[in-house]
DSSP file (Angstrom, degrees, kcal/mol; ACC not computed):
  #  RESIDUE AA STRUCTURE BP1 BP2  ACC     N-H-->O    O-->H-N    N-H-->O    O-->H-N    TCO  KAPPA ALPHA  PHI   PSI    X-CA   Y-CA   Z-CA
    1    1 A X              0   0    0      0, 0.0    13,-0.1     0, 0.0     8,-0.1   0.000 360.0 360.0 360.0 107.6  115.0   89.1  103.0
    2    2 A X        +     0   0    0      1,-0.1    14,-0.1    11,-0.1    13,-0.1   0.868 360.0  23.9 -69.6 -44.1  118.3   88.8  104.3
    3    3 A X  S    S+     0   0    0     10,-0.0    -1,-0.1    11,-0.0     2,-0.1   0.894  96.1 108.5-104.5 -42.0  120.3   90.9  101.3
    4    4 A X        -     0   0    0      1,-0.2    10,-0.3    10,-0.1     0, 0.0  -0.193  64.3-146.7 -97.6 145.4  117.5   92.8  100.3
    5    5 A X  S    S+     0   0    0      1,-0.2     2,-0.5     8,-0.1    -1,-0.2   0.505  91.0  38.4 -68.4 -14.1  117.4   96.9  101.2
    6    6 A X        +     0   0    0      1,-0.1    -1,-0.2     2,-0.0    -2,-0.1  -0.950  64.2 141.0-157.7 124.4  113.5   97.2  101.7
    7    7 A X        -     0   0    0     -2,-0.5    -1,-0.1     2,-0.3     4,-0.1   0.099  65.7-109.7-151.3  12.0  112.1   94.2  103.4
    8    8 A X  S    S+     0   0    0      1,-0.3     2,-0.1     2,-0.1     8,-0.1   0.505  82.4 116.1  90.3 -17.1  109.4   95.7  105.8
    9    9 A X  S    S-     0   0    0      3,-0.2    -2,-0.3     2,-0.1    -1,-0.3  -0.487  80.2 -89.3-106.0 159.5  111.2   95.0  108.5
   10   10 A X  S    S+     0   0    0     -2,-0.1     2,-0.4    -3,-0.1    -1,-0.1   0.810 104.7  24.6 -35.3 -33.7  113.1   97.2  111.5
   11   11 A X  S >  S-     0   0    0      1,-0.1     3,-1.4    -4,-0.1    -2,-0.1  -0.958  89.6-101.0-142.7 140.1  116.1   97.6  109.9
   12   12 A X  T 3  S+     0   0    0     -2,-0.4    -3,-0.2     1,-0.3    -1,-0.1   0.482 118.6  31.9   3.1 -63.4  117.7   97.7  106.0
   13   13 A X  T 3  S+     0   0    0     -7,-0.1    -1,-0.3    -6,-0.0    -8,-0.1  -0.541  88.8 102.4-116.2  34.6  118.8   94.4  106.6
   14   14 A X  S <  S-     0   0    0     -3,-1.4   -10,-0.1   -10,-0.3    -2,-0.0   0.030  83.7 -73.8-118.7-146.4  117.0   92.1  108.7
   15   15 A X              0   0    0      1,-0.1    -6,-0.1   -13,-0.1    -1,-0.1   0.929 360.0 360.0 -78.7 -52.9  114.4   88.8  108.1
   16   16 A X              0   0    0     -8,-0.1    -1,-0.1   -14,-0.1   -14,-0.0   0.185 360.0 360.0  48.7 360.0  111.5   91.3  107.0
């Protein structure tokens, strides 16, 4: 999730 704020992923803002 490119846009989205909680995606799993390292950082705010990342693939997740």
């Amino acid at each position: 999730n490119l846009t989205d704020p909680d995606n799993g992923a390292l950082a705010p803002y990342t693939f997740g």
